[in-house]
Biotite code that builds the C-alpha atoms (Angstrom):
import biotite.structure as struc

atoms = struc.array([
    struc.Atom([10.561, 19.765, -96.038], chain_id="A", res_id=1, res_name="UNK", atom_name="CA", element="C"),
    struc.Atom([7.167, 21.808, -95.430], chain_id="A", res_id=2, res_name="UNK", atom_name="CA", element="C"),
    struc.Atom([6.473, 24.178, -93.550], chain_id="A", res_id=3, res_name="UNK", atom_name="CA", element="C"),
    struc.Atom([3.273, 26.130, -92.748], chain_id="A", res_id=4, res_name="UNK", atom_name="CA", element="C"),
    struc.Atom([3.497, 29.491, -92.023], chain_id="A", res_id=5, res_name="UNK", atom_name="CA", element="C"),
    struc.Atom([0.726, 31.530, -90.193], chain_id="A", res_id=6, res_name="UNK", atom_name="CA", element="C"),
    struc.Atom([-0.652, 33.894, -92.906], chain_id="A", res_id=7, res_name="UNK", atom_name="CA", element="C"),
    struc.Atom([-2.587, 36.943, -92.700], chain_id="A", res_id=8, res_name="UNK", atom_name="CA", element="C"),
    struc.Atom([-1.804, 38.886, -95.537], chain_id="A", res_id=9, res_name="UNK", atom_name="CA", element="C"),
    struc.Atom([0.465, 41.638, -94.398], chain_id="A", res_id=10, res_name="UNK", atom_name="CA", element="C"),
    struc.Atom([3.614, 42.223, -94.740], chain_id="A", res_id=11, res_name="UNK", atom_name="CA", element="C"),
    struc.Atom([4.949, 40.641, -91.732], chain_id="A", res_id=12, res_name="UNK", atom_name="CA", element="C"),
    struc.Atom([3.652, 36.790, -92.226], chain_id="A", res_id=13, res_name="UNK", atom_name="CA", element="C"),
    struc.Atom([4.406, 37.727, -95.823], chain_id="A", res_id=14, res_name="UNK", atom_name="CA", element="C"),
    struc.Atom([8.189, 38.676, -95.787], chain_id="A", res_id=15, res_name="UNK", atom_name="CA", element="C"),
    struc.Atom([8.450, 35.806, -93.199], chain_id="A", res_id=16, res_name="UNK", atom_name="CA", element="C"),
    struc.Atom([7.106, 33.856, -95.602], chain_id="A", res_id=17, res_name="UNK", atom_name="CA", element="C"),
    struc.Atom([9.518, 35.028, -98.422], chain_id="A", res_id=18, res_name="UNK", atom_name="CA", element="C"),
    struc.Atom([12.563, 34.141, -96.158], chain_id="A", res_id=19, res_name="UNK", atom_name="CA", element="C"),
    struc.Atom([11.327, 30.723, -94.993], chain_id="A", res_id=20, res_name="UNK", atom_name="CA", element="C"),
    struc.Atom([10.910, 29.713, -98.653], chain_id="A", res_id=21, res_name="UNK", atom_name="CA", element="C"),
    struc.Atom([14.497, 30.145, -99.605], chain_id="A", res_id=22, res_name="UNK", atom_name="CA", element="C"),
    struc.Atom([14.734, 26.708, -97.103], chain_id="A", res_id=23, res_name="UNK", atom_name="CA", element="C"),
    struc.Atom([11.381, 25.182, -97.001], chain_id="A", res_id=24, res_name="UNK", atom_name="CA", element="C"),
    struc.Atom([8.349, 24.229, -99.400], chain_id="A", res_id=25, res_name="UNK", atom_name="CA", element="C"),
    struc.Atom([6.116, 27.186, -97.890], chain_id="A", res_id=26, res_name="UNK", atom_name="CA", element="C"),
    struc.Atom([2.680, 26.789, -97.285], chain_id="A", res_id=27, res_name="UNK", atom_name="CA", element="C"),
    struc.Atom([0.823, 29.816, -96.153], chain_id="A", res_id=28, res_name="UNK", atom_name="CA", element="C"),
    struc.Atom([-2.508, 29.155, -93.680], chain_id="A", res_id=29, res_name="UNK", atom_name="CA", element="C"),
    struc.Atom([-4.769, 31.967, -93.098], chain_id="A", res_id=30, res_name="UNK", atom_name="CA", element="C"),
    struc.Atom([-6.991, 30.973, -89.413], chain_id="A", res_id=31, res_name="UNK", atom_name="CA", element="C"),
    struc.Atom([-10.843, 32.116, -88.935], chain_id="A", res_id=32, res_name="UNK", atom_name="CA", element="C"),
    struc.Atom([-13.554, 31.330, -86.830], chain_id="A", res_id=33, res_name="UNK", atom_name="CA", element="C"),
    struc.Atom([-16.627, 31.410, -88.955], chain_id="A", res_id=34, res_name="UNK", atom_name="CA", element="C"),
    struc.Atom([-16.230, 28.509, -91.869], chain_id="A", res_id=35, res_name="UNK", atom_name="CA", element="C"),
    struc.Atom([-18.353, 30.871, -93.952], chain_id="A", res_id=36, res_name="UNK", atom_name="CA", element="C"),
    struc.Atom([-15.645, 33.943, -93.662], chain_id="A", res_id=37, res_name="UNK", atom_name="CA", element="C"),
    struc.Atom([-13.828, 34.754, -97.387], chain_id="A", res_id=38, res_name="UNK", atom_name="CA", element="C"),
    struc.Atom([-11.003, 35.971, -97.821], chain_id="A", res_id=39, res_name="UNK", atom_name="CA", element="C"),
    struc.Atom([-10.074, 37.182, -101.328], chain_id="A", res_id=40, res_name="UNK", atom_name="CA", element="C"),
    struc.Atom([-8.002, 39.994, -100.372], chain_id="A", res_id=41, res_name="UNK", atom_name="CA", element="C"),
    struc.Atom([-5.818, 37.190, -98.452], chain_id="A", res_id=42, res_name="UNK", atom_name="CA", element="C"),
    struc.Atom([-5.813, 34.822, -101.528], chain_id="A", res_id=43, res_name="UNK", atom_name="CA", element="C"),
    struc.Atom([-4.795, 37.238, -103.706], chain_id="A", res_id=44, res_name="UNK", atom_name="CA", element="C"),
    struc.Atom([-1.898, 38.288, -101.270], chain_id="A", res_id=45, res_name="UNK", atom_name="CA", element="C"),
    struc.Atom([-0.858, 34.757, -101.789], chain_id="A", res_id=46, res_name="UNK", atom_name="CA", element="C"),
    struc.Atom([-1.298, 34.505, -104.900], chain_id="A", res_id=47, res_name="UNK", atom_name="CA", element="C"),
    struc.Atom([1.247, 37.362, -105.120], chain_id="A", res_id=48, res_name="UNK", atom_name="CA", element="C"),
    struc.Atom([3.587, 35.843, -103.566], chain_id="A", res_id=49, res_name="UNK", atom_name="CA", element="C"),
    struc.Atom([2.786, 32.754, -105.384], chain_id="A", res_id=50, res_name="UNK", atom_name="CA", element="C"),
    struc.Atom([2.708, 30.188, -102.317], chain_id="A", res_id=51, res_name="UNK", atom_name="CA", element="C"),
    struc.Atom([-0.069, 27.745, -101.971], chain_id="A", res_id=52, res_name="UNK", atom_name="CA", element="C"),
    struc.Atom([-2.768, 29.225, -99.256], chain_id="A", res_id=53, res_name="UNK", atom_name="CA", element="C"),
    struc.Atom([-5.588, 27.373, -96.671], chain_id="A", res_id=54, res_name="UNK", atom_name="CA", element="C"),
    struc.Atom([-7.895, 28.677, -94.897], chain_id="A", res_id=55, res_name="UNK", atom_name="CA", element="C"),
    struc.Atom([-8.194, 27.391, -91.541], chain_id="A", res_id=56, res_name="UNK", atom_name="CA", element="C"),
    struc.Atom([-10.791, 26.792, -89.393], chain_id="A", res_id=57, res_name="UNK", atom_name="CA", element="C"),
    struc.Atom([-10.105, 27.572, -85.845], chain_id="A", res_id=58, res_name="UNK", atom_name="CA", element="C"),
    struc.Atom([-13.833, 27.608, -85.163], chain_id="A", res_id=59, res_name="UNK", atom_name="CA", element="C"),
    struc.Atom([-16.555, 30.008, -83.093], chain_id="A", res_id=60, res_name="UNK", atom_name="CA", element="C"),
    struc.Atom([-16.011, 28.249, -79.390], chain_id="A", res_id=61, res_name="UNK", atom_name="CA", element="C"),
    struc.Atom([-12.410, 29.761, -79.452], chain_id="A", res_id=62, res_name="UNK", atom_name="CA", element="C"),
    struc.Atom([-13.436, 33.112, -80.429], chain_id="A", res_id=63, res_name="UNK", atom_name="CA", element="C"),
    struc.Atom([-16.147, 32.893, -77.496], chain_id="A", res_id=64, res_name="UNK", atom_name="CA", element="C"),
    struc.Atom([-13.413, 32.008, -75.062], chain_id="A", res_id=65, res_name="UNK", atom_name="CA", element="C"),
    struc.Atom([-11.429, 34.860, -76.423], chain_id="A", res_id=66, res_name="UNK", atom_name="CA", element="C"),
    struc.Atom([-14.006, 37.492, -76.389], chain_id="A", res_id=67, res_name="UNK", atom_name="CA", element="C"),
    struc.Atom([-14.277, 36.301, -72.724], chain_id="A", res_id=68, res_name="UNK", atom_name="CA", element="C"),
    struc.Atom([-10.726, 36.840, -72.028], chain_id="A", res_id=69, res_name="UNK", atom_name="CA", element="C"),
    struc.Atom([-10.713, 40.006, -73.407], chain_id="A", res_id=70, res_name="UNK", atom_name="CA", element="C"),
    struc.Atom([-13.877, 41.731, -71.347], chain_id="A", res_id=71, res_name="UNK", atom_name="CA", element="C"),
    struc.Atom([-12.771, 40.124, -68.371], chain_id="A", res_id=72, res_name="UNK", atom_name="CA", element="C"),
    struc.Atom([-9.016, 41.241, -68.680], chain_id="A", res_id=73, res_name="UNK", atom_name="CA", element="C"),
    struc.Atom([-10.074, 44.570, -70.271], chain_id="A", res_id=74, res_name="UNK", atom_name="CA", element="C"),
    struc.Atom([-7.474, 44.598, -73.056], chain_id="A", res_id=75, res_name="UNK", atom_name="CA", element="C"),
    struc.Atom([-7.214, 42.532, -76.306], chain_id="A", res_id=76, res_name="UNK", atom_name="CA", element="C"),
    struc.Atom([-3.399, 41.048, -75.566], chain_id="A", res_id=77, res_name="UNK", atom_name="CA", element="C"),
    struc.Atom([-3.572, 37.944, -73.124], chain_id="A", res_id=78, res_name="UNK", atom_name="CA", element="C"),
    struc.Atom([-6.924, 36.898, -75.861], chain_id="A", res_id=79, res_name="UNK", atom_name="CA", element="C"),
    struc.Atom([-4.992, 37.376, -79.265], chain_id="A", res_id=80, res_name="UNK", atom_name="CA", element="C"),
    struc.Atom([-1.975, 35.440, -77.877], chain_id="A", res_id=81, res_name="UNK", atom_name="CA", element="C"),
    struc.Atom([-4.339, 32.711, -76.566], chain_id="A", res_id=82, res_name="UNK", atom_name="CA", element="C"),
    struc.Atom([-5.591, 32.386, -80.660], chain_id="A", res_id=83, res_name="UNK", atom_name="CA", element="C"),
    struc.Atom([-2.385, 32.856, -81.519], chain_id="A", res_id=84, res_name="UNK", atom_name="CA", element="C"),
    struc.Atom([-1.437, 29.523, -79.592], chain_id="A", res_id=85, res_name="UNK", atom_name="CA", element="C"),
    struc.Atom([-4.038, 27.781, -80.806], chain_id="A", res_id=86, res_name="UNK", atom_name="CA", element="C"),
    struc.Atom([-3.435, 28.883, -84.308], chain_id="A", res_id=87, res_name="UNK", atom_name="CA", element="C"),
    struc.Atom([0.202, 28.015, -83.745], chain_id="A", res_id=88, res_name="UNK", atom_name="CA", element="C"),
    struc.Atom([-0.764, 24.305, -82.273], chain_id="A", res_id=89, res_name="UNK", atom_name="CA", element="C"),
    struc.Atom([-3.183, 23.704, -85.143], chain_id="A", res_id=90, res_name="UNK", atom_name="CA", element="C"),
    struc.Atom([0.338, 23.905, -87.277], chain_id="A", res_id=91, res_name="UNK", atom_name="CA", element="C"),
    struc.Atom([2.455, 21.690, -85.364], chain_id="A", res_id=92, res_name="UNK", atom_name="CA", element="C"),
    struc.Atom([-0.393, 18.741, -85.370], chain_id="A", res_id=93, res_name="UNK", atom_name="CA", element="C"),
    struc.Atom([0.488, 18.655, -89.475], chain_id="A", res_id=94, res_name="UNK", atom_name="CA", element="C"),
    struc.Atom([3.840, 20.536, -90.397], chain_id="A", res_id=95, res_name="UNK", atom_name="CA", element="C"),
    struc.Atom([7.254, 19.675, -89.186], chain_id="A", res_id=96, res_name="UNK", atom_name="CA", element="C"),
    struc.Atom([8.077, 23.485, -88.805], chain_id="A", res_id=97, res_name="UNK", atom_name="CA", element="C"),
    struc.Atom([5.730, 25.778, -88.172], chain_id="A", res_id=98, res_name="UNK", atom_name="CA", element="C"),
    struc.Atom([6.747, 29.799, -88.893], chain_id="A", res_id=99, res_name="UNK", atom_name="CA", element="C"),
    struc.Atom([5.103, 33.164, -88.428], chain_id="A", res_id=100, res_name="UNK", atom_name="CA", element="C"),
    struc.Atom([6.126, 37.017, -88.800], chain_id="A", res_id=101, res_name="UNK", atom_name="CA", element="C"),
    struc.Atom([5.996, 37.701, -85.376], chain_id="A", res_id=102, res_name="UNK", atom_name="CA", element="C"),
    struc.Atom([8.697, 40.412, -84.930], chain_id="A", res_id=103, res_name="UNK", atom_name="CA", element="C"),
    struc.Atom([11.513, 41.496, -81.817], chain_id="A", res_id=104, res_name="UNK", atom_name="CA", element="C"),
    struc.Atom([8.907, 44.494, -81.063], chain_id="A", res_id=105, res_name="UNK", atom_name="CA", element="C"),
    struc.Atom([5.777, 42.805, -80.713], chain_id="A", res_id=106, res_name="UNK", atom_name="CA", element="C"),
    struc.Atom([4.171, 42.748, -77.759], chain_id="A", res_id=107, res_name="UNK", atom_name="CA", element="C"),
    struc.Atom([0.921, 40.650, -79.341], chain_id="A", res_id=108, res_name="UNK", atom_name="CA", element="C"),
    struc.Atom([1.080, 37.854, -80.534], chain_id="A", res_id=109, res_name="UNK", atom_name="CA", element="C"),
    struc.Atom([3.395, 36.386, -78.491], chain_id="A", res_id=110, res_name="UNK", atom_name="CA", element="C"),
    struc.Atom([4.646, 32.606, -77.466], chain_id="A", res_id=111, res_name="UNK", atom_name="CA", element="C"),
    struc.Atom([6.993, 32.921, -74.713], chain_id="A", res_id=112, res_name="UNK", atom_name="CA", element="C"),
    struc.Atom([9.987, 31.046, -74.710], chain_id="A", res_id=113, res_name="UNK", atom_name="CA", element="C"),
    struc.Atom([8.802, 28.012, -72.299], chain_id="A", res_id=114, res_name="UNK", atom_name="CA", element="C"),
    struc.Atom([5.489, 27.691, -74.396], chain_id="A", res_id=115, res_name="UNK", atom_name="CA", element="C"),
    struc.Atom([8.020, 27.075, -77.089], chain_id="A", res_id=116, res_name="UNK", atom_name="CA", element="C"),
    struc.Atom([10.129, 24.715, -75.572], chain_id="A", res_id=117, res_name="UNK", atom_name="CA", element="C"),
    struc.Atom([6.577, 22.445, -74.296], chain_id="A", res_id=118, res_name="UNK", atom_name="CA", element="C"),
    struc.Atom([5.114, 22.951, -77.735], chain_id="A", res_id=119, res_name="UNK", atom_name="CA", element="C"),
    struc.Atom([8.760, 21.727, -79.715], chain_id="A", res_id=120, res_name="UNK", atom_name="CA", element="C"),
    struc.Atom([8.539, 19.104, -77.202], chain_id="A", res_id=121, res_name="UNK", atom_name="CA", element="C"),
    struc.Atom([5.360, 17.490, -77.287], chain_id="A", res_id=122, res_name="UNK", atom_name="CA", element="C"),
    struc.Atom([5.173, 17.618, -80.899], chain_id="A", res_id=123, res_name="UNK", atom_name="CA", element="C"),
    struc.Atom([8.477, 17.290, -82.435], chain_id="A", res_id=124, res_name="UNK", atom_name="CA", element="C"),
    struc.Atom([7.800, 20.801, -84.617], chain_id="A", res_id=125, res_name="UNK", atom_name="CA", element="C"),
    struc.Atom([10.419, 23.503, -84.905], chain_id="A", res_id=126, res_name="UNK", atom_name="CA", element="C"),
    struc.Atom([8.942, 26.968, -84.540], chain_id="A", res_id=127, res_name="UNK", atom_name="CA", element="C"),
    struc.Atom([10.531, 29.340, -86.474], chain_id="A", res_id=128, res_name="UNK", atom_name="CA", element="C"),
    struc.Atom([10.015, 33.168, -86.683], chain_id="A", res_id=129, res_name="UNK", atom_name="CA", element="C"),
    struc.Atom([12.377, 34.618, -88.954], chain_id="A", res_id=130, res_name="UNK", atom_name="CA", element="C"),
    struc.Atom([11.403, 38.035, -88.738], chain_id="A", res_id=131, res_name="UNK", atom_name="CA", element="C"),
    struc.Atom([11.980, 37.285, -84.247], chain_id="A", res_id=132, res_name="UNK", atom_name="CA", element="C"),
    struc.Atom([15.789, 39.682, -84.973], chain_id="A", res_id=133, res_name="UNK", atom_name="CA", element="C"),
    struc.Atom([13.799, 42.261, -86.990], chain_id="A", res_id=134, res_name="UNK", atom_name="CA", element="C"),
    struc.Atom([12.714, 45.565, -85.374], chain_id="A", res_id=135, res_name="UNK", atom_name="CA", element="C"),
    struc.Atom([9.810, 47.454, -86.681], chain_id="A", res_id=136, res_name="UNK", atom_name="CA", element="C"),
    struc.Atom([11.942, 50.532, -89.070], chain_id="A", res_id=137, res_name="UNK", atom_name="CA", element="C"),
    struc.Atom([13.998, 47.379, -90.736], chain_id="A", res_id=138, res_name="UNK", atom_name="CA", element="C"),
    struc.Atom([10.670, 44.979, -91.412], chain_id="A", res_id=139, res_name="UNK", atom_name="CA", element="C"),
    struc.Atom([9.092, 48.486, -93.228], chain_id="A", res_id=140, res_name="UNK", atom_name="CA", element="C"),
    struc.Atom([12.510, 48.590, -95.208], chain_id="A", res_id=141, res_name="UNK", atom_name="CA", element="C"),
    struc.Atom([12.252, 45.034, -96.119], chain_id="A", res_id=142, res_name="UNK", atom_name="CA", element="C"),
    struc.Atom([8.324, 45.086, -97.118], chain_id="A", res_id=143, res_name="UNK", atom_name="CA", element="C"),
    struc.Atom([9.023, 48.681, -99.359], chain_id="A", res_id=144, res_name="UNK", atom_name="CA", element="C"),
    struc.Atom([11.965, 46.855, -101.127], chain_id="A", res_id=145, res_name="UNK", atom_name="CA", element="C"),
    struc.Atom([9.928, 43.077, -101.724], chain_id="A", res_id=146, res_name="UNK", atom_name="CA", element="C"),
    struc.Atom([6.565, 44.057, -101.634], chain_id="A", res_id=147, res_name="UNK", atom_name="CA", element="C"),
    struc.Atom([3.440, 46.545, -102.798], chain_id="A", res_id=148, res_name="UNK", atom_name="CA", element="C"),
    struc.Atom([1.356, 46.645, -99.620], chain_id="A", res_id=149, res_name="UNK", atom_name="CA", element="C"),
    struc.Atom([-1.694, 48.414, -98.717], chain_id="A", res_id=150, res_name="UNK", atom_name="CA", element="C"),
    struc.Atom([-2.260, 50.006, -95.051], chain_id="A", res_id=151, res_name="UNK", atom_name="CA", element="C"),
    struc.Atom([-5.794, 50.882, -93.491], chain_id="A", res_id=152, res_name="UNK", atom_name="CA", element="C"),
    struc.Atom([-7.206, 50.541, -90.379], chain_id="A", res_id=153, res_name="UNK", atom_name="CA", element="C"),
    struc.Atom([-8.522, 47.516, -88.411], chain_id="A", res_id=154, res_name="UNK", atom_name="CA", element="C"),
    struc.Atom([-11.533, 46.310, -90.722], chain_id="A", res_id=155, res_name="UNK", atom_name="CA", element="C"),
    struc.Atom([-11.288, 48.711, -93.318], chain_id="A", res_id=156, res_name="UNK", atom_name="CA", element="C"),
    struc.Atom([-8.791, 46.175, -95.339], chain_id="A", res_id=157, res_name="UNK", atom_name="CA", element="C"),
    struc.Atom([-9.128, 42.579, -95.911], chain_id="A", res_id=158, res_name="UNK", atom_name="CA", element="C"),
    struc.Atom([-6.703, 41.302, -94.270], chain_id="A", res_id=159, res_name="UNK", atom_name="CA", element="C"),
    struc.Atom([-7.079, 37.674, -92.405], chain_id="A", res_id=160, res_name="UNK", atom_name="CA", element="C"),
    struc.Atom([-5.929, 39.148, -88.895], chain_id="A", res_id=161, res_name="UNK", atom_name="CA", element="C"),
    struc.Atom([-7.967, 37.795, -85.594], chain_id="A", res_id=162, res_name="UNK", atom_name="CA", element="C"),
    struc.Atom([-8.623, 41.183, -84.632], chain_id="A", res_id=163, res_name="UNK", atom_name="CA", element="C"),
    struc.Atom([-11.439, 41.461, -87.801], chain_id="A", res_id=164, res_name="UNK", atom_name="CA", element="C"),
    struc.Atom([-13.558, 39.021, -86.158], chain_id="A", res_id=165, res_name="UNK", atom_name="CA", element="C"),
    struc.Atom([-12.981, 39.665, -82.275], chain_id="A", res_id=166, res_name="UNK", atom_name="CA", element="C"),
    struc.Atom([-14.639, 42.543, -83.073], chain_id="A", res_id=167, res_name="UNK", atom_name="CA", element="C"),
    struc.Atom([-17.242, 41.379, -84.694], chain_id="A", res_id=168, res_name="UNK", atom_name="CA", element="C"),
    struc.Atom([-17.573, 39.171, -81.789], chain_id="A", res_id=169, res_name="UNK", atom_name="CA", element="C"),
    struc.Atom([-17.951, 41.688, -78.978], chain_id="A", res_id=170, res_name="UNK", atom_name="CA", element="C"),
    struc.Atom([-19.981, 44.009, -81.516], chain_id="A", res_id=171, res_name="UNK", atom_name="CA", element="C"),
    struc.Atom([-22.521, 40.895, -81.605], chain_id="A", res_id=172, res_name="UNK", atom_name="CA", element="C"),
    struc.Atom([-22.795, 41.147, -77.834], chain_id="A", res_id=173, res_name="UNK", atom_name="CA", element="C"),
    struc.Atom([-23.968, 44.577, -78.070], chain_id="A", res_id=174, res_name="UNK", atom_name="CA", element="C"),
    struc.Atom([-20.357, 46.172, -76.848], chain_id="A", res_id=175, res_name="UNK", atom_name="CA", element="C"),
    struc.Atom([-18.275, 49.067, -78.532], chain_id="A", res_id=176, res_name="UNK", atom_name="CA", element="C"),
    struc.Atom([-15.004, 47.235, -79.301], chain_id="A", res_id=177, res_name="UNK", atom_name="CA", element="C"),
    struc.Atom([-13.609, 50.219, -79.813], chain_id="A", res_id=178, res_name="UNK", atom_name="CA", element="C"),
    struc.Atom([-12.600, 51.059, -76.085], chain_id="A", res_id=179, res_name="UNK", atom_name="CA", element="C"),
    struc.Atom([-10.998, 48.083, -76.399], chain_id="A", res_id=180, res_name="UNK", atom_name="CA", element="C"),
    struc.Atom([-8.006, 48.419, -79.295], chain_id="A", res_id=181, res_name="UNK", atom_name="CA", element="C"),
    struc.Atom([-5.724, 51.633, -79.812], chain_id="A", res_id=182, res_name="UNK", atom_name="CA", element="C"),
    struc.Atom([-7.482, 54.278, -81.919], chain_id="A", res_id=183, res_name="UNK", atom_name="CA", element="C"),
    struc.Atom([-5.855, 54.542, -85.147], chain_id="A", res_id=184, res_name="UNK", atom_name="CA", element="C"),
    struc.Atom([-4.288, 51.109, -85.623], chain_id="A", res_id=185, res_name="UNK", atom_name="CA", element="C"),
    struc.Atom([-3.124, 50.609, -89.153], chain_id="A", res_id=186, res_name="UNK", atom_name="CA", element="C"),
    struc.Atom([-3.071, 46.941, -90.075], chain_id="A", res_id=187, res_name="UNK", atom_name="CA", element="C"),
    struc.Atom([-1.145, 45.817, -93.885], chain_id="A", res_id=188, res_name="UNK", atom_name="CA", element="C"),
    struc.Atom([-2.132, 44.086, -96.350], chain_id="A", res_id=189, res_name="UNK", atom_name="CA", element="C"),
    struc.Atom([0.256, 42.908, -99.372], chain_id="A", res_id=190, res_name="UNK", atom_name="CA", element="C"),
    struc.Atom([-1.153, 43.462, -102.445], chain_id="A", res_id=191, res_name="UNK", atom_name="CA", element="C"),
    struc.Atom([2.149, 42.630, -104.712], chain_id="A", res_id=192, res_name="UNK", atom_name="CA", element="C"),
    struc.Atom([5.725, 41.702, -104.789], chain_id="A", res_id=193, res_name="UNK", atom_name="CA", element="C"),
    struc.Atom([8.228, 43.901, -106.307], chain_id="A", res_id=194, res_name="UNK", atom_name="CA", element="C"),
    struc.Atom([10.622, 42.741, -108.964], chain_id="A", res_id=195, res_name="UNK", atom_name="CA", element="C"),
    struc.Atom([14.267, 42.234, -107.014], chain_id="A", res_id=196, res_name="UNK", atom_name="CA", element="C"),
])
């Protein structure tokens, strides 16, 4: 059985990638907005961990909606669940389970457990997040003993997170993002697996 697994080159989607192929043929599927967007850095994180990779196309009227969200609400969190959904629905159309490496800690993204429930539901997918028991010191335990991953800030790595083109998004409106997203925010991005 296949399952496609939400992929944006860190270490999260990455080691719950690694898990989920121990019971499923993984494939890994990276979302953007702008069909022109490349991501090598992404390929080549799957090509580390030697799972099959596509790029989705989640298109520029989401992102709009999102950027909306986001000014209106004033914080980035309700918006890059909202993707998140979407991303997540995109999935369950094609894949009978549908992972990501959302963790216990995270606040963002997030599917609540009745959006779940409706989406398992209406399309007969299991959504599985295996990293959902993991806390944040025990996921950076996992990734230094499976993986060789990079860490920079938002933008400064090429990783395929949303975040990369919300703020290109509000930037193109003419708005700082940056009063928008924590200072300082170090996003991963795997750049090699480590001989177990």
């Amino acid at each position: 059985m296949e399952a496609g697994v939400l992929f944006s080159g860190g270490k999260d989607s990455a080691l719950a990638a690694i898990l989920l192929a121990r019971d499923y043929g993984v494939e890994l599927n990276t979302c953007v907005f702008d069909p022109n967007r490349k991501v090598p850095a992404v390929q080549a994180a799957a090509a580390a961990l030697n799972l099959p990779l596509r790029i989705r196309v989640l298109g520029n009227d989401l992102l709009e909606e999102a950027v909306d969200l986001l000014l209106s609400c004033g914080y980035p969190n309700d918006a890059i669940s909202m993707i998140h959904r979407a991303a997540v629905e995109t999935l369950a159309a094609e894949y009978a389970v549908v992972g990501d490496g959302t963790r216990r800690d995270d606040r963002v993204p997030r599917l609540e457990r009745s959006e779940v429930q409706h989406l398992e539901t209406t399309t007969g997918c299991s959504y599985v997040r295996p990293l959902l028991g993991y806390g944040k010191p025990e996921v950076e335990r996992l990734a230094g003993r499976l993986l060789v991953v990079q860490y920079g800030e938002t933008g400064s790595i090429g990783n395929g997170d949303y975040e990369q083109e919300i703020r290109g998004a509000i930037c193109a409106r003419g708005i700082d993002p940056a009063s928008f997203f924590p200072p300082n925010h170090l996003q991963s991005l795997v750049v090699g697996r480590k001989e177990t």
